[in-house]
C-alpha positions in Angstrom: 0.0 0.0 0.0 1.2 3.6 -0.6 0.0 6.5 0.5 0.6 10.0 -1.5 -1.0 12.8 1.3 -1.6 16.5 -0.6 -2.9 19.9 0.9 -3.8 21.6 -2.5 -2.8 25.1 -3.1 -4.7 27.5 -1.2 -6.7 25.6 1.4 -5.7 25.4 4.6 -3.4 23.3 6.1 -5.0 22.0 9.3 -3.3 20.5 12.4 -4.8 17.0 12.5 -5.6 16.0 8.4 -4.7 16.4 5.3 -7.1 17.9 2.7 -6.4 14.9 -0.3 -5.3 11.4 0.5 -4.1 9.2 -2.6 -4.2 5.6 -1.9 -2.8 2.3 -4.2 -4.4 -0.3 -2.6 -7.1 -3.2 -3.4 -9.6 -3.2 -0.6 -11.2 -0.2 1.1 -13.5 0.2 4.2 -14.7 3.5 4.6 -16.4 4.7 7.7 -18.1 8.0 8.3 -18.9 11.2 10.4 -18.7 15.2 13.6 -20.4 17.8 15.9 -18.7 20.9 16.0 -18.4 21.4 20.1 -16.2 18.1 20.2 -13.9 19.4 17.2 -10.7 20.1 19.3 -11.5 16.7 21.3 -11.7 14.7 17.9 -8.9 16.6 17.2 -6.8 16.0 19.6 -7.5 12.3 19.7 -7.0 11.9 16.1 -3.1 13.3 17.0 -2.7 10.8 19.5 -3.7 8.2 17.2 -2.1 9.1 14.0 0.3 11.4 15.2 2.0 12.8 11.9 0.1 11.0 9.4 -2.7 13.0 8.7 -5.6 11.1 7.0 -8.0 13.0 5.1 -11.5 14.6 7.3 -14.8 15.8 6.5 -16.6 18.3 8.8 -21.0 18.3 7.8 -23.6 20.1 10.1 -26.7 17.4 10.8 -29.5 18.2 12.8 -29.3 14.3 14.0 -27.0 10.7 13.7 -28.1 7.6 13.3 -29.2 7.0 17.0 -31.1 9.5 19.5 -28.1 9.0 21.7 -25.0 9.5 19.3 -22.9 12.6 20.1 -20.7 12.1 17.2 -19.8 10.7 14.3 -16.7 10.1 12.5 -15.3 9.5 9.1 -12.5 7.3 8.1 -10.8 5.4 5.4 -8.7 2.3 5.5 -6.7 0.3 3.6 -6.4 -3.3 4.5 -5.4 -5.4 1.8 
């Protein structure tokens, strides 16, 4: 597997991901999510767990998640073949 990480020209360059993440690999599990109030805690987890590598993030506003009782939700791609 390689992985090719990319902050295009003129968007920002955030702490904890990296705008564009270029995978070559042959099986993908994707996994998704966020409420903004828990941003700097999802950050700061997602430094303790990736620490440099920076995989790429997606931020949405939703009135609700799939369960009454979800406080977030998260979004995440892996590679595992």
């Amino acid at each position: 597997m390689t992985l090719e990480f990319l902050d295009p020209d003129g968007l920002p360059r955030p702490e904890s991901y990296t705008q564009v993440v270029v995978v070559t690999g042959s099986r993908l599990v994707f996994v998704a999510g966020h409420r903004p109030e828990y941003l700097p805690i999802i950050s700061e987890a997602r430094i303790a767990v990736f620490g440099e590598h920076k995989p790429a993030d997606t931020l949405l506003g939703v009135e609700t998640l799939a369960e009454p009782g979800y406080l977030i939700e998260v979004e995440a791609v892996a590679v595992v073949d």
